[in-house]
C-alpha positions as CSV (number, residue, x, y, z in Angstrom):
1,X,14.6,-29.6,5.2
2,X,17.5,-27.8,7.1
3,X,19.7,-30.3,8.7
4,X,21.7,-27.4,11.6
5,X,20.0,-26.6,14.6
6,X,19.4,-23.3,14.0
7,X,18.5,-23.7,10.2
8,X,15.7,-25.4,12.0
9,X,14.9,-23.0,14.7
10,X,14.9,-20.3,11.9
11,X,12.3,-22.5,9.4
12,X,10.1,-22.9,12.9
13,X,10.3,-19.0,13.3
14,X,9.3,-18.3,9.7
15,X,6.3,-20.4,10.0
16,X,5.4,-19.1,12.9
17,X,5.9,-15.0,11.4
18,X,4.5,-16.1,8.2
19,X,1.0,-17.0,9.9
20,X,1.1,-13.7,11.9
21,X,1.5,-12.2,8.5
22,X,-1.4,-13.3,7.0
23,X,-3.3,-13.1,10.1
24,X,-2.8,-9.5,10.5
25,X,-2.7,-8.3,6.5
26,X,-6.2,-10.3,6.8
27,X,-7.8,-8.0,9.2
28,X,-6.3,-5.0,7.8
29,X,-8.1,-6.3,4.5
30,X,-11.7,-6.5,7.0
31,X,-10.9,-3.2,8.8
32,X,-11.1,-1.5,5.4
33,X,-13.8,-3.7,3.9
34,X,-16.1,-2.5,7.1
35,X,-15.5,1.0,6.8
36,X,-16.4,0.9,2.8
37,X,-19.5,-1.0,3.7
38,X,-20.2,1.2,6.9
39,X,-20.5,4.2,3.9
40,X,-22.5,2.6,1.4
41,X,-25.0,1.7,4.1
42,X,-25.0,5.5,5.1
43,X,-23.6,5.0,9.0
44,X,-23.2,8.2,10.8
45,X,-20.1,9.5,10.8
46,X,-19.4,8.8,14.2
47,X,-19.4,5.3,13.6
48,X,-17.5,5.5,10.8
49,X,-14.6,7.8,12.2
50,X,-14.2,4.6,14.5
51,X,-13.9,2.2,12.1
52,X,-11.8,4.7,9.8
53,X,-9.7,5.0,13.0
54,X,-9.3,1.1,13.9
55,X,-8.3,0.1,10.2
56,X,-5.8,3.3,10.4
57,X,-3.9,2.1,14.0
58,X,-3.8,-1.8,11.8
59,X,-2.0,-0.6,9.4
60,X,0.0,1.7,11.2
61,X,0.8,-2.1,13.3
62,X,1.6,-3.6,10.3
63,X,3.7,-0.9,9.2
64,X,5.8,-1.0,12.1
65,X,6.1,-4.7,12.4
66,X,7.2,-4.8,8.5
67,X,4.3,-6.9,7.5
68,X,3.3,-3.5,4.7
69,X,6.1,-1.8,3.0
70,X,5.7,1.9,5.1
71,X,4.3,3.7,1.7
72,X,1.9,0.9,0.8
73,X,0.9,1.3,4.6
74,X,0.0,4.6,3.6
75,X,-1.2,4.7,0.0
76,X,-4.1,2.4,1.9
77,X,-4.9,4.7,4.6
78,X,-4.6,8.0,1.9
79,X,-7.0,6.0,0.0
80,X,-9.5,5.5,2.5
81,X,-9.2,8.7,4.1
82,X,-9.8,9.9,0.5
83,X,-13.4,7.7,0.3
84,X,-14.2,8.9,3.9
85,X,-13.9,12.5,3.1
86,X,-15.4,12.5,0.2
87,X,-18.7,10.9,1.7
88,X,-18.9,13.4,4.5
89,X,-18.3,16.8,2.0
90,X,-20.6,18.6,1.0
91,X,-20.8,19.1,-2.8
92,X,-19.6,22.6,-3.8
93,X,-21.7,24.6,-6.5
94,X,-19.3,24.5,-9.8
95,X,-17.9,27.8,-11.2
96,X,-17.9,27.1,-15.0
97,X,-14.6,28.5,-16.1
98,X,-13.9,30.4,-19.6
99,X,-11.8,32.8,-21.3
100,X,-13.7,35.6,-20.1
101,X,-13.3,34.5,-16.4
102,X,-9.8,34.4,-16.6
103,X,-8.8,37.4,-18.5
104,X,-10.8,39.4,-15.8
105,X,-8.9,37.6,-13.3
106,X,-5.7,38.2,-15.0
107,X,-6.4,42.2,-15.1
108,X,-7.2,42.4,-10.9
């Protein structure tokens, strides 16, 4: 235990941060848990651009009040974004690609 004054005040404050902390990195965690379960229950897009959009501007919080490192902030959100995407495209007709392809490429 701190014995100054303001070794004390200073453990109060960390207590106090450190349950902000996990209070806020806990709904980021539920932000994103909602949006993946908003797509595997096939929710219209609407609805999941607003949940896409909420667990974006939490960790955008969190980045900005140094609870998330700034690129884990956004490895999260590139993640997502990546899922959320993916869901919505359509699936593009595949171009098998050999030799012959690319040599006739090549000569145009």
């Amino acid at each position: 235990m701190a014995n100054k004054t303001s070794a004390k005040k200073a453990a109060r404050q960390s207590v106090k941060r450190q349950a902000i902390n996990v209070a806020r990195k806990t709904s980021i965690k539920t932000a994103f848990k909602k949006v993946t379960t908003a797509l595997q229950e096939g929710k219209t897009e609407a609805e999941i651009q607003k949940l896409f959009n909420d667990a974006q501007s939490k960790c955008a919080r969190a980045k900005g009040k140094k609870t998330l490192h700034a690129k884990t902030a956004s490895r999260k959100v590139s993640r997502l974004a990546l899922k959320v995407k993916a869901h919505f495209e359509q699936p593009v007709a595949e171009v098998k690609v050999t030799k012959k392809t690319v040599a006739k490429k090549a000569k145009k």
